[in-house]
C-alpha positions as CSV (number, residue, x, y, z in Angstrom):
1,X,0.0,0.0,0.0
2,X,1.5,3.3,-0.6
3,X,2.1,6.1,1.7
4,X,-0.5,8.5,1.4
5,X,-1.1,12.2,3.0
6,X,-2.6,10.4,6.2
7,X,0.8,8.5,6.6
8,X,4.2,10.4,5.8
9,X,6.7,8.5,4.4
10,X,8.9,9.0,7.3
11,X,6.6,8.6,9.9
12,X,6.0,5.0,9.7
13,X,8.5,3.2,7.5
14,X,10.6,1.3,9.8
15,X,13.8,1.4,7.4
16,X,13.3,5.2,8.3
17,X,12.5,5.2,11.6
18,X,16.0,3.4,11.7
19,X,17.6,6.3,10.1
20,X,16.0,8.9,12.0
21,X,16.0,7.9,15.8
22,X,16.4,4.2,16.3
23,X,18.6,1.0,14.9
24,X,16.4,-2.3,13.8
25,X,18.2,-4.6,16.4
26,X,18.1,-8.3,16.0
27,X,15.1,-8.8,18.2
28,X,13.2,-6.0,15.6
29,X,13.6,-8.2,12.9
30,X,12.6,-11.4,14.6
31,X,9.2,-9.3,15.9
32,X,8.9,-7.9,11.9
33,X,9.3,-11.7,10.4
34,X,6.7,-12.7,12.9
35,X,4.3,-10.0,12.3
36,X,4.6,-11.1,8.8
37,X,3.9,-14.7,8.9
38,X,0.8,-13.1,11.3
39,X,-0.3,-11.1,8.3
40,X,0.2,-14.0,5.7
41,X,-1.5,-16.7,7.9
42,X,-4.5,-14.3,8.5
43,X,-4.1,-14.9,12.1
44,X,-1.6,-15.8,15.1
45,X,-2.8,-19.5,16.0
46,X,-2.4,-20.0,11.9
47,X,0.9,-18.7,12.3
48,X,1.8,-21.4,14.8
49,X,2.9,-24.0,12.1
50,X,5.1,-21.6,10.2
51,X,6.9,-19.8,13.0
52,X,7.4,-22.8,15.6
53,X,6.5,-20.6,18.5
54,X,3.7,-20.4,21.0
55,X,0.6,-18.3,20.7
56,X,1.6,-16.3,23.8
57,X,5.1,-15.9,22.2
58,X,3.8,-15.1,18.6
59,X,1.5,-12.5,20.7
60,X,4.1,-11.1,22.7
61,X,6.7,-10.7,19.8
62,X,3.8,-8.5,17.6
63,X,3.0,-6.9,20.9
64,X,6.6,-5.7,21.4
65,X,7.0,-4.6,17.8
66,X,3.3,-2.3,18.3
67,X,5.6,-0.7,21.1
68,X,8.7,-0.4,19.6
69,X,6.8,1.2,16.5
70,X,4.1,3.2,18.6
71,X,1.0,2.0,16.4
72,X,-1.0,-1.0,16.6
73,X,-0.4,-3.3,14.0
74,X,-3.7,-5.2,13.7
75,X,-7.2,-6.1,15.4
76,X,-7.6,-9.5,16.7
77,X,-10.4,-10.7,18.9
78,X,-13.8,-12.3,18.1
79,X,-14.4,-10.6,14.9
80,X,-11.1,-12.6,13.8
81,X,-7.6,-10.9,12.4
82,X,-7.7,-7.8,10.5
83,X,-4.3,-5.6,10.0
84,X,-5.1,-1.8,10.9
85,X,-4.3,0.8,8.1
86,X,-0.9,1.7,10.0
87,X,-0.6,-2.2,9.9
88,X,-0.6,-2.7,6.4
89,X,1.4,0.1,5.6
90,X,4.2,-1.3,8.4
91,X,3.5,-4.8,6.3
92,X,4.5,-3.3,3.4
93,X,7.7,-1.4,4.2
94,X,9.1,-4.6,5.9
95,X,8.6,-7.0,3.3
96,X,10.4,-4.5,0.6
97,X,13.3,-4.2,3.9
98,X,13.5,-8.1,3.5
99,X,13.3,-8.0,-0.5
100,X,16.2,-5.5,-0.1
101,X,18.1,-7.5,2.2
102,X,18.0,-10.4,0.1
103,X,19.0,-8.8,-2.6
104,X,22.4,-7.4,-0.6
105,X,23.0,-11.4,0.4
106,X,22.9,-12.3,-3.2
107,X,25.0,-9.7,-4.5
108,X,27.4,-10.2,-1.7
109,X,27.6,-14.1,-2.3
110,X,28.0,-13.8,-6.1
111,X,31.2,-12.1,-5.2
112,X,32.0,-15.5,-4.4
113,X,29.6,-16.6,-7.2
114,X,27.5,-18.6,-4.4
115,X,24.0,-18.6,-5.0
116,X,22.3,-17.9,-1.3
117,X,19.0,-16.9,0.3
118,X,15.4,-17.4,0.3
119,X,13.4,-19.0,-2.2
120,X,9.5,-19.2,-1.6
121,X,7.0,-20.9,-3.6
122,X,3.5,-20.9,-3.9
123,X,1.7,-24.1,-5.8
124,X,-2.1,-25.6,-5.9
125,X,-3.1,-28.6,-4.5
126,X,-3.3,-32.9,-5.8
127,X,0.1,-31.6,-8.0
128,X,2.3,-34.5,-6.6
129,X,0.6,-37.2,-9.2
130,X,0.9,-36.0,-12.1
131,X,3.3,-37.5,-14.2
132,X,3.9,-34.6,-16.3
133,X,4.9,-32.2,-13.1
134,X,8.5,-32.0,-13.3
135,X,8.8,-29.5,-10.1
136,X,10.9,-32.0,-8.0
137,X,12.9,-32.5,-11.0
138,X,13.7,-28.7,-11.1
139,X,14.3,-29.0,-7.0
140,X,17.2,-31.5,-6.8
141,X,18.5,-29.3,-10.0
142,X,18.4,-26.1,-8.9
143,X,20.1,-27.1,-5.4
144,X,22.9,-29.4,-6.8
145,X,24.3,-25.8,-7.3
146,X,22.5,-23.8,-4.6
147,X,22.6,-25.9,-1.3
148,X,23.0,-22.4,0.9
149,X,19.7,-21.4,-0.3
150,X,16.1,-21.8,2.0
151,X,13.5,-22.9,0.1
152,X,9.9,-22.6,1.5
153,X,7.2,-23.8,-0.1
154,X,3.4,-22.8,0.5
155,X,-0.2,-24.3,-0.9
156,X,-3.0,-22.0,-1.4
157,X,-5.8,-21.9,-4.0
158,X,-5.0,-19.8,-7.4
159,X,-6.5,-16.4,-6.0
160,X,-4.7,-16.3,-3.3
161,X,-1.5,-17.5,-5.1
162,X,-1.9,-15.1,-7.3
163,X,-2.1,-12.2,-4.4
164,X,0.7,-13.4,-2.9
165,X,2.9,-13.7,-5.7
166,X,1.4,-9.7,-6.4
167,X,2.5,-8.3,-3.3
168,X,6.0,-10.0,-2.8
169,X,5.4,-12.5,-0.7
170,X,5.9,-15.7,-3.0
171,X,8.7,-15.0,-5.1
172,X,6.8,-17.8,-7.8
173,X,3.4,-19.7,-7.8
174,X,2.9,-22.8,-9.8
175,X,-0.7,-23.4,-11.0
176,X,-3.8,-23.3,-13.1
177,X,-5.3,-19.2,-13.1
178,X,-8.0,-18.6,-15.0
179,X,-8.6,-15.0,-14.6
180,X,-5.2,-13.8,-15.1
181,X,-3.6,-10.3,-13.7
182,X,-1.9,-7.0,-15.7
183,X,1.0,-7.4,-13.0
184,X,1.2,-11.1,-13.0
185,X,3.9,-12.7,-15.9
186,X,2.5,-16.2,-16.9
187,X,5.2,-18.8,-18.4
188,X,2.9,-21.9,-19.8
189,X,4.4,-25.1,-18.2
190,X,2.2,-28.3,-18.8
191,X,-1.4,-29.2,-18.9
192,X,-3.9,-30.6,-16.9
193,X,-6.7,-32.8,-18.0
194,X,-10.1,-33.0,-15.6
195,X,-13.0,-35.5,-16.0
196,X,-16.5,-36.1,-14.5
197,X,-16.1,-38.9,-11.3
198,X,-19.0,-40.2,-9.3
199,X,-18.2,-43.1,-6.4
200,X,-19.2,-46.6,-6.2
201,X,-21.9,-45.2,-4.2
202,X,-23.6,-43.0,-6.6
203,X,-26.7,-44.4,-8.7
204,X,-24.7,-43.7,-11.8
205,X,-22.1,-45.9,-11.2
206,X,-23.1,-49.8,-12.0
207,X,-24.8,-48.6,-15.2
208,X,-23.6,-49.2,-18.5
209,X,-21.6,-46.3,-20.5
210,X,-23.9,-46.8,-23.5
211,X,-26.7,-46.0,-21.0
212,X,-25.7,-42.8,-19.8
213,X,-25.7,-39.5,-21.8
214,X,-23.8,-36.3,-21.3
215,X,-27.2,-34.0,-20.6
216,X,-28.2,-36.7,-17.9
217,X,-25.2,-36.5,-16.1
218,X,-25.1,-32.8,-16.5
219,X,-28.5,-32.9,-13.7
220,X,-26.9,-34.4,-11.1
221,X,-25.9,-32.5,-8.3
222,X,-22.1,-31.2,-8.6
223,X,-20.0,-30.2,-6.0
224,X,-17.8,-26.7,-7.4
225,X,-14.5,-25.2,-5.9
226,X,-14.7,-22.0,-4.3
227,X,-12.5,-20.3,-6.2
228,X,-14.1,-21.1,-9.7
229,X,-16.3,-18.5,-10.9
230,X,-20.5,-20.3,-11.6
231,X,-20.0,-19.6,-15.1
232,X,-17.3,-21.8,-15.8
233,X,-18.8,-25.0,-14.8
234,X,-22.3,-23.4,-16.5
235,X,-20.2,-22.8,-19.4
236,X,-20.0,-27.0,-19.3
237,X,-23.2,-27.3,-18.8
238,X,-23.3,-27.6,-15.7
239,X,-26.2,-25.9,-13.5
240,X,-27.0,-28.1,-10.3
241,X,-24.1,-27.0,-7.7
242,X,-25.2,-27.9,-4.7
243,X,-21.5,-28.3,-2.9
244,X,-18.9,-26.3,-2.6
245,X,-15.2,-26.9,-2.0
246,X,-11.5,-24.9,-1.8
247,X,-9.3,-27.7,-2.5
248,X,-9.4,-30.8,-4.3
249,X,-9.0,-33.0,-1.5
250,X,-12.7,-32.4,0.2
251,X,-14.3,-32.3,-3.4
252,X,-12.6,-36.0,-3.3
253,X,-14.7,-37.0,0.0
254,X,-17.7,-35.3,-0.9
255,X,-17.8,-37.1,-4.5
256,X,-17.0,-40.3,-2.5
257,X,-20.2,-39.4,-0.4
258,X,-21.8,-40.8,-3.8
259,X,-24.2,-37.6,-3.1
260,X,-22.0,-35.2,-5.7
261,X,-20.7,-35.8,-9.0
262,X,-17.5,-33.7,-9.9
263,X,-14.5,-32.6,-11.9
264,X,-11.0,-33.8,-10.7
265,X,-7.5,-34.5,-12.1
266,X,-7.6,-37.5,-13.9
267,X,-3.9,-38.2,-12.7
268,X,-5.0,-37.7,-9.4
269,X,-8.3,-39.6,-9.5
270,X,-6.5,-42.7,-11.2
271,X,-5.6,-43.9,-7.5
272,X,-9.2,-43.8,-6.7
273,X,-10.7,-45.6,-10.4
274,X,-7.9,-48.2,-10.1
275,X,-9.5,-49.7,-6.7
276,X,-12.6,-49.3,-8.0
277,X,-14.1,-46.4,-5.6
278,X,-14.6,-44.0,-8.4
279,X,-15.7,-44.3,-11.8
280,X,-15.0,-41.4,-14.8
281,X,-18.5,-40.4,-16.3
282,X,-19.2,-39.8,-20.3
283,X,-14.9,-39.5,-20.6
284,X,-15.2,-38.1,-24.6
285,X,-17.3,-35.7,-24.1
286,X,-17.5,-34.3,-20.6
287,X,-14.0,-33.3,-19.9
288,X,-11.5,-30.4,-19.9
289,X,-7.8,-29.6,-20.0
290,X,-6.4,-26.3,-18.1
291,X,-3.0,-24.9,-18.7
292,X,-0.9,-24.8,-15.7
293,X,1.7,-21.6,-15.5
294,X,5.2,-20.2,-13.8
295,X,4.1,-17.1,-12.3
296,X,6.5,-14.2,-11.1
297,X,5.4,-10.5,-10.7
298,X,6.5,-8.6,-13.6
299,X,7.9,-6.0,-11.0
300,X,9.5,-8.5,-8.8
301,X,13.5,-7.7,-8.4
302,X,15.0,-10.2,-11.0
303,X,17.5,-11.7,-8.4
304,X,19.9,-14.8,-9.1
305,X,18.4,-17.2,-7.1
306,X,15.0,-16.7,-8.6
307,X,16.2,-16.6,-12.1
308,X,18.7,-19.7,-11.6
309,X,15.3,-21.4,-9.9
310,X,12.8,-20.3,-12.6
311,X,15.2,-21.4,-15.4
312,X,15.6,-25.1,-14.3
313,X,11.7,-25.2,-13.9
314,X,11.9,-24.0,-17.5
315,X,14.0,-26.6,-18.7
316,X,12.5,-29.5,-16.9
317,X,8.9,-28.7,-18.1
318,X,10.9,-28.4,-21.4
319,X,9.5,-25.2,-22.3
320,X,13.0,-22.9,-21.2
């Protein structure tokens, strides 16, 4: 968020607060990673797994920081987590202190040409079987010549992928996006291929294929994932949602409910037709293939540890 007229730029950026009347000690940067893992886990029990600390400590560290600063950071009670104005703009100014700090590790190190620092990644969900992934391929690459470099790695839906990836806080995302952003720079990598499923427990499943047309199937009750927009599954036809899921993994148990049919990964639904729990409905004719992409902000600095990273991805996928 930029400064505006309410916030001068000196009065709240912590990089100059440090220059005008106080040095960013250890302990200040500890509090301003916590604060953002706080921010990007919507929360301070969510930031538990992350951070490895206690609530109280997680609350004491932000609490410190609010005092060191003078402002308060956030809200947090009933009416859940919500970062203040003064919050966001704090947010902001330390995650381009720890872009710029990076960047001064890297350029130090290639001195030496040693590629070190931190690496985050954002991907989707039910990626680990597809055969065509090639991400771990591009891991073991990338740190045969980079084993002083932290990689973290993150799953979110697309959207907030996409966000994240926006406002610096994934250096990459790997994923399907169908509504696509101006600041967002999309490298094609592979593509996905999604069918209709029902379980051994829906009424479709012990009948023949002959028996079964595409417009019957198509008024059954569907589950849908949150972060598709109606029209797309309308756009297939599709009109009876009557679930709704975030990730692919609870569209798998409510499909195995035999109460929903709905569209999954066919690499990732094999596991599931192969014992005989799930069955692909109408295959020719009810099913679609979505791209997934390499995405980087298009302002992001072009460091060499996300270029060396994004250039083995490239070349495994076979499209570098």
């Amino acid at each position: 968020m930029p400064a505006t007229g309410m916030l001068p730029d000196c009065q709240w950026d912590p990089v100059k607060l440090a220059l005008l009347d106080m040095r960013i000690s250890r302990s200040d940067l500890t509090a301003l990673r916590v604060f953002d893992a706080v921010a990007r886990n919507r929360g301070f029990a969510q930031a538990q797994v992350e951070t490895g600390l206690s609530l109280s400590s997680i609350s004491n560290h932000v609490a410190a920081l609010e005092e060191r600063l003078g402002v308060r950071l956030c809200d947090r009670g009933r009416s859940g987590f919500k970062l203040t104005l003064k919050g966001q703009y704090v947010l902001d100014a330390a995650r381009n202190m720890f872009t710029a700090m990076d960047e001064f590790s890297g350029a130090m190190d290639s001195l030496r040409e040693r590629l070190v620092g931190n690496l985050r990644i954002g991907i989707v969900d039910a990626m680990s079987t597809d055969p065509v992934m090639r991400l771990p391929e591009a891991l073991a690459n990338f740190k045969s010549s980079a084993t002083a470099v932290t990689i973290e790695i993150f799953e979110d839906t697309p959207n907030v992928l996409q966000e994240r990836v926006r406002t610096g806080d994934l250096h990459l995302g790997i994923g399907s996006f169908a509504f696509k952003s101006g600041s967002i720079r999309y490298q094609p990598l592979y593509e996905e291929t999604h069918g209709v499923f029902c379980s051994d427990l829906h009424p479709l499943y012990g009948r023949q294929a002959a028996d079964i047309s595409p417009d019957e199937v198509r008024n059954w009750p569907v589950v849908s994932r949150g972060y598709w927009r109606d029209d797309i599954l309308m756009r297939l036809g599709f009109t009876n949602i009557n679930a709704t899921s975030y990730q692919i993994e609870p569209q798998l148990i409510l499909i195995l409910s035999g109460q929903y049919l709905g569209f999954l990964p066919n690499h990732y639904a094999e596991q599931w037709t192969k014992t005989g729990k799930l069955r692909q409905i109408c295959p020719d004719e009810l099913q679609y293939s979505c791209e997934f992409d390499l995405i980087q902000r298009h302002s992001a600095p072009k460091t060499r540890v996300v270029s060396r990273f994004v250039a083995e991805v490239l070349a495994a996928h076979g499209t570098g």
